[in-house]
C-alpha positions in Angstrom: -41.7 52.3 -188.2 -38.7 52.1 -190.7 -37.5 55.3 -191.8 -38.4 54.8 -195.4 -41.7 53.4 -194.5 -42.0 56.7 -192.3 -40.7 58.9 -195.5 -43.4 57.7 -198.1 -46.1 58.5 -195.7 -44.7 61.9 -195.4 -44.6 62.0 -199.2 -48.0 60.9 -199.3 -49.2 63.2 -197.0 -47.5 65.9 -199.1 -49.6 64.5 -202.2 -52.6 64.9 -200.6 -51.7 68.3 -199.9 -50.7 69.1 -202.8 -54.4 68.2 -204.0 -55.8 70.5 -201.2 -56.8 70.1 -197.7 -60.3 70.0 -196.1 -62.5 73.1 -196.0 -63.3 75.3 -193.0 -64.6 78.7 -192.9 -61.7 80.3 -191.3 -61.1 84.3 -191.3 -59.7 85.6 -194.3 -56.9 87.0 -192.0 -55.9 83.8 -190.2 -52.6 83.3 -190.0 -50.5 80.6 -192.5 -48.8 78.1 -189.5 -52.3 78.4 -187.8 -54.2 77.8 -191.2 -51.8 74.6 -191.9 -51.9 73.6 -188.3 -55.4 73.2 -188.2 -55.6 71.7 -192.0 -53.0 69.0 -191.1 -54.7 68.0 -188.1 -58.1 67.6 -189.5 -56.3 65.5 -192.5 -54.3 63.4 -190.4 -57.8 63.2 -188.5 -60.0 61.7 -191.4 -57.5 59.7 -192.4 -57.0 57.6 -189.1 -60.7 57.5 -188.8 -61.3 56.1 -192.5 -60.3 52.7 -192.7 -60.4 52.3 -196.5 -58.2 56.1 -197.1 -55.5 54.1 -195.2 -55.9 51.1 -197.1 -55.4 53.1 -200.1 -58.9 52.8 -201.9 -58.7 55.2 -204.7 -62.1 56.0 -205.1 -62.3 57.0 -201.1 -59.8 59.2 -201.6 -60.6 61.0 -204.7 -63.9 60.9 -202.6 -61.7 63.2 -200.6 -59.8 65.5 -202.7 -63.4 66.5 -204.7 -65.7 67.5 -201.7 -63.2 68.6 -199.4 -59.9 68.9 -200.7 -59.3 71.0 -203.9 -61.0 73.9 -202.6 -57.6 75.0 -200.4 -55.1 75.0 -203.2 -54.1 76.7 -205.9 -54.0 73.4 -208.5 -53.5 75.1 -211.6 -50.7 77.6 -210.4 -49.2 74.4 -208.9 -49.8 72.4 -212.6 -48.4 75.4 -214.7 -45.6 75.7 -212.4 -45.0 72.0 -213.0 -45.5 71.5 -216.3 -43.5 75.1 -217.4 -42.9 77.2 -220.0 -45.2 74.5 -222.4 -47.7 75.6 -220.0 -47.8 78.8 -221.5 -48.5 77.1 -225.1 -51.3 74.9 -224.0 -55.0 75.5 -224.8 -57.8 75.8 -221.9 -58.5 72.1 -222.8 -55.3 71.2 -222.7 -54.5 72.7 -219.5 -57.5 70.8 -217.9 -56.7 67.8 -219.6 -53.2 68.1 -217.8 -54.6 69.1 -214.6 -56.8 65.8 -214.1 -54.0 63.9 -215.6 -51.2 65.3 -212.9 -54.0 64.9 -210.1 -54.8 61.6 -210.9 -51.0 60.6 -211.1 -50.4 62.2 -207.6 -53.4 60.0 -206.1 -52.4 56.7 -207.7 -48.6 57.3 -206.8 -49.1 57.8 -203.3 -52.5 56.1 -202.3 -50.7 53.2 -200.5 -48.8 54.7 -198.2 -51.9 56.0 -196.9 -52.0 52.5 -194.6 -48.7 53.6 -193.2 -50.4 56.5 -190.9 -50.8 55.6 -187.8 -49.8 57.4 -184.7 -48.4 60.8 -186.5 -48.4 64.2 -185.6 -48.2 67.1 -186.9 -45.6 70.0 -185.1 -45.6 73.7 -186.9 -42.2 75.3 -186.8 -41.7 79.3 -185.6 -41.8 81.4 -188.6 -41.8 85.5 -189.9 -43.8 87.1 -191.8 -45.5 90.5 -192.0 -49.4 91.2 -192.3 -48.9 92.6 -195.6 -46.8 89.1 -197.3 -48.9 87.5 -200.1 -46.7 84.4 -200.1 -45.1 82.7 -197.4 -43.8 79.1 -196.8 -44.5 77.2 -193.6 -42.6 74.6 -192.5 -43.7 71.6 -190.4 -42.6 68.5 -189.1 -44.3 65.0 -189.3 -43.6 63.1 -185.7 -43.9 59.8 -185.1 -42.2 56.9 -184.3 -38.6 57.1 -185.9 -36.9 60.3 -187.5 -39.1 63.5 -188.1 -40.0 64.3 -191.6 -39.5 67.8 -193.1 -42.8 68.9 -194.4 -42.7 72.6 -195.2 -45.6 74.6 -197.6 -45.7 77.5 -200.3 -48.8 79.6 -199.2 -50.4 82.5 -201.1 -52.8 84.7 -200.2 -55.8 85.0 -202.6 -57.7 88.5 -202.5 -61.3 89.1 -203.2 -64.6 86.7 -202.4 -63.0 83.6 -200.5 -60.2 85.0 -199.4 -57.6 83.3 -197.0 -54.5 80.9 -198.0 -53.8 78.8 -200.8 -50.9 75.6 -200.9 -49.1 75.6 -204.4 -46.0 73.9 -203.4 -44.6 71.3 -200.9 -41.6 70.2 -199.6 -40.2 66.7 -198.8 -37.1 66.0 -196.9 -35.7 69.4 -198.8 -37.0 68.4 -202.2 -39.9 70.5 -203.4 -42.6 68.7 -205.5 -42.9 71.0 -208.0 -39.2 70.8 -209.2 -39.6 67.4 -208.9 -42.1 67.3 -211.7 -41.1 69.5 -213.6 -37.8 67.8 -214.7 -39.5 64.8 -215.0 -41.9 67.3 -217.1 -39.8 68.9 -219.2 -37.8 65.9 -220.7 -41.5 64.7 -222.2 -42.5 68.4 -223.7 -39.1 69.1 -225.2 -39.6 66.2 -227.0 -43.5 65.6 -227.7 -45.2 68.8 -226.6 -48.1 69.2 -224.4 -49.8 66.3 -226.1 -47.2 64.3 -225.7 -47.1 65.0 -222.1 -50.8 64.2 -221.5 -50.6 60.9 -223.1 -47.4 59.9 -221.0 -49.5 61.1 -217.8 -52.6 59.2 -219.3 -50.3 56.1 -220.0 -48.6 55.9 -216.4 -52.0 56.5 -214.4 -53.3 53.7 -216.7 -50.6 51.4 -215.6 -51.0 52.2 -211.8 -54.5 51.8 -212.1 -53.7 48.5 -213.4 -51.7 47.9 -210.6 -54.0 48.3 -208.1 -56.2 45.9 -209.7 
């Protein structure tokens, strides 16, 4: 597989994190790399057992993210960290406006590559923490066929009634999605606001949409 082919799956497979990863009813007290081990392989696992995920069909995979996926992340830490301090301005129906909209846009961005996964592995890398952290990152590699792929997460731990850990970060190849965004982000709201913003997001899903059909 060519290396950039290689590199957009692990993109896509950091989108799809980003979005959340498959429920199980793990201990509250697991720990993070076992929590991400486990996640990745079940991931990696529905995806090279669903032919349509891998050919990039949108609806299987929002199919996905809704019953299985959302319920692992943190996705509005991980929006209001994107969109910044105009996140802070927004009203409740703005931020869910811009929620959907930055959801949507990570689906249709990376749905292709989905095809690309084939013979992957995922291998969790040695890490430190204490019992008490609340946030931790994980770092992984994607192995295949060509270089490994520097996958590493931003875990926190939620208290209370569902306890356990939540993704609200990712990084690819050293560049963490978030930051990413947020430039990207930032050059829209310092210009048009938050509405602004969600009608550039709503504009550029609508042209991938069209794109895939």
């Amino acid at each position: 597989m060519k290396r950039r082919t290689f590199n957009q799956w692990g993109a896509c497979l950091a989108a799809v994190a980003a979005l959340g990863l498959p429920t199980f009813a793990f201990a509250a007290d697991e720990a993070p790399d076992a929590f991400i081990k486990r996640l990745s392989d079940e991931v990696l696992g529905q995806i090279k057992g669903d032919e349509k995920i891998r050919a990039g069909d949108v609806s299987r995979i929002q199919a996905l993210v809704d019953t299985k996926i959302l319920p692992n992340v943190n996705f509005a830490r991980m929006t209001a960290a994107t969109v910044g301090p105009a996140w802070r301005q927004a009203t409740p129906e703005q931020k869910s406006r811009l929620q959907e909209e930055f959801k949507t846009l990570l689906l249709r961005t990376y749905a292709g590559a989905l095809a690309q996964v084939n013979e992957q592995t995922v291998s969790v890398k040695p890490m430190r923490s204490a019992p008490e952290d609340s946030e931790v990152v994980v770092r992984t590699e994607i192995r295949g066929r060509g270089d490994p792929i520097q996958l590493d997460y931003r875990l926190e731990k939620t208290p209370g009634q569902g306890a356990g850990w939540k993704i609200y970060n990712l990084n690819v190849l050293g560049v963490w999605l978030v930051e990413t965004y947020r430039t990207q982000f930032a050059e829209v709201t310092s210009s048009k606001g938050v509405e602004g913003l969600i009608a550039a997001l709503a504009e550029r899903n609508k042209q991938n949409a069209a794109k895939k059909g």
